[in-house]
N, C-alpha and C positions, 0 to 999 in steps of 0.2 A: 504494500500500500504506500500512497507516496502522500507526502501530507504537507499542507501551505506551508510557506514559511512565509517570517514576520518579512518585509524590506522595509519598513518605516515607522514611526509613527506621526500624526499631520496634528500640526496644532492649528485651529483657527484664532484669525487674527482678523483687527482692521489696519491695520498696517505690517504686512505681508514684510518689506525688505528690513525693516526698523525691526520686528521681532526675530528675524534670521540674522541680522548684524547683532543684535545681542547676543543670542545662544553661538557664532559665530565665533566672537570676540571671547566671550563667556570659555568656550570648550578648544579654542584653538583648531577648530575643524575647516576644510574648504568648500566652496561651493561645486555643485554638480557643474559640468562643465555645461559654459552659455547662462547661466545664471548669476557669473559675478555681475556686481552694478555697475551701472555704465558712466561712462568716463561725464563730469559734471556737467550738470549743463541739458543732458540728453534725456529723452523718454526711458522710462522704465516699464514698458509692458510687462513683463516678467514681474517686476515686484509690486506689481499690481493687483497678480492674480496667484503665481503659485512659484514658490523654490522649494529649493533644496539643498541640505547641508548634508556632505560626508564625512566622515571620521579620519583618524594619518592613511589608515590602510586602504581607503577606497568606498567602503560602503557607507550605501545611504543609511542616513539615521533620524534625522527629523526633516520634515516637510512643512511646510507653511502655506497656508490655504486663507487668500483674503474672500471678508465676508461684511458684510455691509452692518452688523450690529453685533457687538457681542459682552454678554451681562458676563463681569466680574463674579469668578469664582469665591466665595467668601472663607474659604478654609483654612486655617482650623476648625472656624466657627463654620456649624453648620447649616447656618438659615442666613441670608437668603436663596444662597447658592451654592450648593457645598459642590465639594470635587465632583468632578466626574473620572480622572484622570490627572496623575503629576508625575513629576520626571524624580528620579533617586538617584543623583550624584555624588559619587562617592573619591574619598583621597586618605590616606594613608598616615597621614600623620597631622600634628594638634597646626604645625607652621605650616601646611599646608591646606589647612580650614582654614586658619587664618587671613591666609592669601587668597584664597578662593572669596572667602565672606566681602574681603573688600574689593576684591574684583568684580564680586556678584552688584553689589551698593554703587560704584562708580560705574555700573554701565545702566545703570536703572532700577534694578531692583528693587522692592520692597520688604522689610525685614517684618515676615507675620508673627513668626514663634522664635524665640533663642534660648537652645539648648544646648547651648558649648560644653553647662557644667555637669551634664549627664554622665557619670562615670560610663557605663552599660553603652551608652550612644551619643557620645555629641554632635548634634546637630542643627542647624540654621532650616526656619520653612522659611518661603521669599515668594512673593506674587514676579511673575516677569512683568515687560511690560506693558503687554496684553491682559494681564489679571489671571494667567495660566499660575497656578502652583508648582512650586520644587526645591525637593531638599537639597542640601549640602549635606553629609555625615561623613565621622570619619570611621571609620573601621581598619581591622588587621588587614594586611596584603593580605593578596588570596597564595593559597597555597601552590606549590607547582609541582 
């Protein structure tokens, strides 16, 4: 039996290129090729309607899907709008939360929960700047 696999996941947005140049900037990832921004000055059809970010190795990994309205997730809390969906970024060590939290804040972010002082789990919830939720945590390397 041969069974789907994942290629993406699409976050909707009303600003398609601005939420891809966060999570961009955010992960150090590239665009699908034909999807970087075009040189100042020029139309952006593409980041209008749909990109695509991939990882150092090639694959695709978040997609961006602009939409003409979209209600802020409210999570943690869960009324008005609780998740439907968040992203779980993870690093390795407490100086590399660190780095990450204020990389996450100078490119837009919203700091919703902070959990740094979690023995068990330290971790950062952050609205992007679509109002998408996602953590930062740090956790042990994985094992190899």
């Amino acid at each position: 039996m041969t069974f789907p696999q994942l290629l993406q996941t699409v976050l909707d947005t009303t600003d398609a290129r601005g939420l891809a140049e966060f999570y961009r900037q955010l992960l150090g990832w590239r665009y699908r090729p034909g999807d970087e921004p075009p040189a100042p000055g020029s139309a952006d059809p593409r980041g209008s309607d749909w990109l695509v970010l991939r990882d150092p190795s090639g694959v695709q990994r978040l997609a961006f899907q602009a939409v003409d309205d979209l209600p802020e997730a409210s999570w943690p809390d869960t009324r008005p709008f609780p998740q439907q969906v968040h992203l779980d970024l993870v690093v390795y060590s407490a100086e590399d939360l660190a780095a990450a939290h204020e990389r996450a804040l100078a490119l837009g972010a919203r700091l919703r929960l902070d959990r740094v002082d979690d023995p068990a789990e330290p971790l950062y919830v952050y609205a992007d700047p679509s109002g998408h939720p996602f953590c930062i945590f740090q956790a042990p390397p994985p094992r190899e």
